[in-house]
ZAMARGU-4260 file (C-alpha; in steps of 0.2 Angstrom, whole numbers, plus 5000, padded with zeros to 4 digits):
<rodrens>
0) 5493/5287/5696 | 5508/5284/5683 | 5496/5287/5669 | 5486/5303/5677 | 5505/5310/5681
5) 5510/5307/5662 | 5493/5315/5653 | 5497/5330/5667 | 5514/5332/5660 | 5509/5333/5643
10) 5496/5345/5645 | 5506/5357/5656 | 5521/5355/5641 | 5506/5360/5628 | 5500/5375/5637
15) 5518/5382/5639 | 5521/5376/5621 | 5506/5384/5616 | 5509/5399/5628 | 5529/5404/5620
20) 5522/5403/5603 | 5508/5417/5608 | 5522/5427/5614 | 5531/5424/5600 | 5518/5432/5591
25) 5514/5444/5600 | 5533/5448/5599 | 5534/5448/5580 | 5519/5461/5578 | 5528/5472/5591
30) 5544/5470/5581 | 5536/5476/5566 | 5527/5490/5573 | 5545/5496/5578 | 5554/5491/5562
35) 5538/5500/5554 | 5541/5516/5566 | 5561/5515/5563 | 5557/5515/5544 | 5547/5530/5543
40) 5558/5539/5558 | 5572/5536/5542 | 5564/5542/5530 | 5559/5559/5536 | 5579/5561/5541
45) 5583/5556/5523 | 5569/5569/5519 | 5573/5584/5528 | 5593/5581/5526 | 5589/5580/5507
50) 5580/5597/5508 | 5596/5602/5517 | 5608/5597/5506 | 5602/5597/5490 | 5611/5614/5485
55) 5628/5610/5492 | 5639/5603/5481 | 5652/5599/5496 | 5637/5585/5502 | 5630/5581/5484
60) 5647/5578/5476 | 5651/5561/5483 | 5631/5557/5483 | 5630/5565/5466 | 5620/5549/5458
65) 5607/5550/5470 | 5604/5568/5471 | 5602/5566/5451 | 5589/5550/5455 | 5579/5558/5469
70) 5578/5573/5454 | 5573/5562/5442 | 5562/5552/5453 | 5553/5569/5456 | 5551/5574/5438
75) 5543/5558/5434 | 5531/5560/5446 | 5525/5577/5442 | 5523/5570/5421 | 5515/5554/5430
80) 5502/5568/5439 | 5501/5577/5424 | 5496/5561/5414 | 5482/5558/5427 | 5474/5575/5428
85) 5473/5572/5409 | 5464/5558/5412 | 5452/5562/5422 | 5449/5579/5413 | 5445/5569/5398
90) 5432/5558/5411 | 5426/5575/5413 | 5423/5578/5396 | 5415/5564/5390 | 5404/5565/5405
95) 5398/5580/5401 | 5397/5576/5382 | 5386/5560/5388 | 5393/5548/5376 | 5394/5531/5374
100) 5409/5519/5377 | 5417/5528/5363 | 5421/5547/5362 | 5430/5560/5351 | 5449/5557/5354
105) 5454/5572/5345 | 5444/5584/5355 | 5445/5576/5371 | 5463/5580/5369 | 5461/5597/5362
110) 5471/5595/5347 | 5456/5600/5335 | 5455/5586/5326 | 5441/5583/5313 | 5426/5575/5321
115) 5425/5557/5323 | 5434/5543/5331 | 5453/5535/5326 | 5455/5518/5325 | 5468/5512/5333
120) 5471/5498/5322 | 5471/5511/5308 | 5468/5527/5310 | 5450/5529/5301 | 5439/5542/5307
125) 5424/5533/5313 | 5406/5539/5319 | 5405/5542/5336 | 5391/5530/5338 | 5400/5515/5328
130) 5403/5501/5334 | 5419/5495/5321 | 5427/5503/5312 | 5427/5509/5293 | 5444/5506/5286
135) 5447/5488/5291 | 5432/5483/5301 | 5439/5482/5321 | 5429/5484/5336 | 5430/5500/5342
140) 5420/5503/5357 | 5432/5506/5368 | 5447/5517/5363 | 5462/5517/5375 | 5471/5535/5374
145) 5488/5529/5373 | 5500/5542/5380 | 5512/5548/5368 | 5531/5542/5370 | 5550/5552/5368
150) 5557/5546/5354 | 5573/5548/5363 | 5571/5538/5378 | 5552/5530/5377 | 5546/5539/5393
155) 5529/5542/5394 | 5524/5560/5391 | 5512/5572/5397 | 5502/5581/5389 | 5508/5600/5384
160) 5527/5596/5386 | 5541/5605/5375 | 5554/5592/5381 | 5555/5576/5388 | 5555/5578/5408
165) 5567/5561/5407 | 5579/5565/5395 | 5576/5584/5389 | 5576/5578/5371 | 5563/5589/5361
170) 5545/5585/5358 | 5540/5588/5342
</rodrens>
C-alpha cells in the first residue's frame, strides 16, 4: 500500500497546486478589473477638479506647468482633429471626382492651384492620369499630402490656421 499512498499524495499535492494557481488567476483578473475601475474613478476626479480649477490662479499657480500641458495637450488635439477632417474631406472629394490613385493636390486643398498633379520629388505639374512624372521621371501614383509644418517649432499644422496652435508663431 506504500506505493498507492505515495501516487495519492502526489495527486492531491497536484490538484491543490493546480487548484492555488487557478485562484491565483482568478485573483489577477479581479486585481486588474479594480486597478482598471480605480484608474478611470481618477481620472474623472482629475477631470472635473481640472474644470474647477482651471481659472484659479490660487490652485493653478503651484501646478502651473501642467495647467499649460493639459492646454496644450488640448490645442493639439483640436489641430490633430482638424487635420483629420481635412483628410477625409479630401476622401470625399476625390470620391466624388472618381479618380484614380492620383488626384489634383491643388484643388483638393482648395488653394487654386493650376490643374495637374505636383511631384513630390520635384514639384512638376503632371496629368492627372500619369503614372511618372514629367520633370524627372518618378512614379507618382500615389501622392501623400504631406501636412504643412511651423517653421518655428515643426508642429504639424492644420489646415486654415493664422498661427501656430503650439507655438503661436505666424503662418505665412
Amino acid at each position: 500500500m506504500g506505493v498507492l499512498d505515495s501516487i495519492k499524495d502526489v495527486a492531491n499535492k497536484g490538484i491543490a497546486t493546480t487548484g492555488r494557481a487557478a485562484k491565483t488567476v482568478q485573483l489577477k483578473a479581479q486585481l486588474n478589473e479594480v486597478r482598471k475601475q480605480q484608474d478611470n474613478l481618477m481620472k474623472q476626479l482629475g477631470t472635473s477638479l481640472y474644470e474647477e480649477t482651471k481659472a484659479n490662479p490660487l490652485y493653478r499657480g503651484p501646478r502651473e506647468n501642467i495647467y499649460a500641458s493639459i492646454e496644450q495637450s488640448k490645442l493639439q488635439c483640436d489641430a490633430l482633429l482638424a487635420e483629420i477632417a481635412e483628410i477625409e474631406r479630401q476622401g470625399q472629394l476625390l470620391a466624388a471626382t472618381g479618380s484614380g490613385a492620383a488626384f489634383n493636390q491643388g484643388a483638393a486643398l482648395g488653394t487654386g492651384a493650376s490643374p495637374g498633379v505636383p511631384c513630390p520629388q520635384c514639384g512638376s505639374a503632371n496629368d492627372v492620369d500619369a503614372v511618372f512624372c514629367v520633370g524627372c521621371g518618378a512614379n507618382i501614383t500615389v501622392i501623400s499630402v504631406e501636412a504643412p509644418r511651423c517653421r518655428q517649432c515643426g508642429t504639424t499644422l492644420a489646415t486654415g490656421l493664422s498661427f501656430c496652435t503650439s507655438c503661436g508663431t505666424p503662418i505665412t
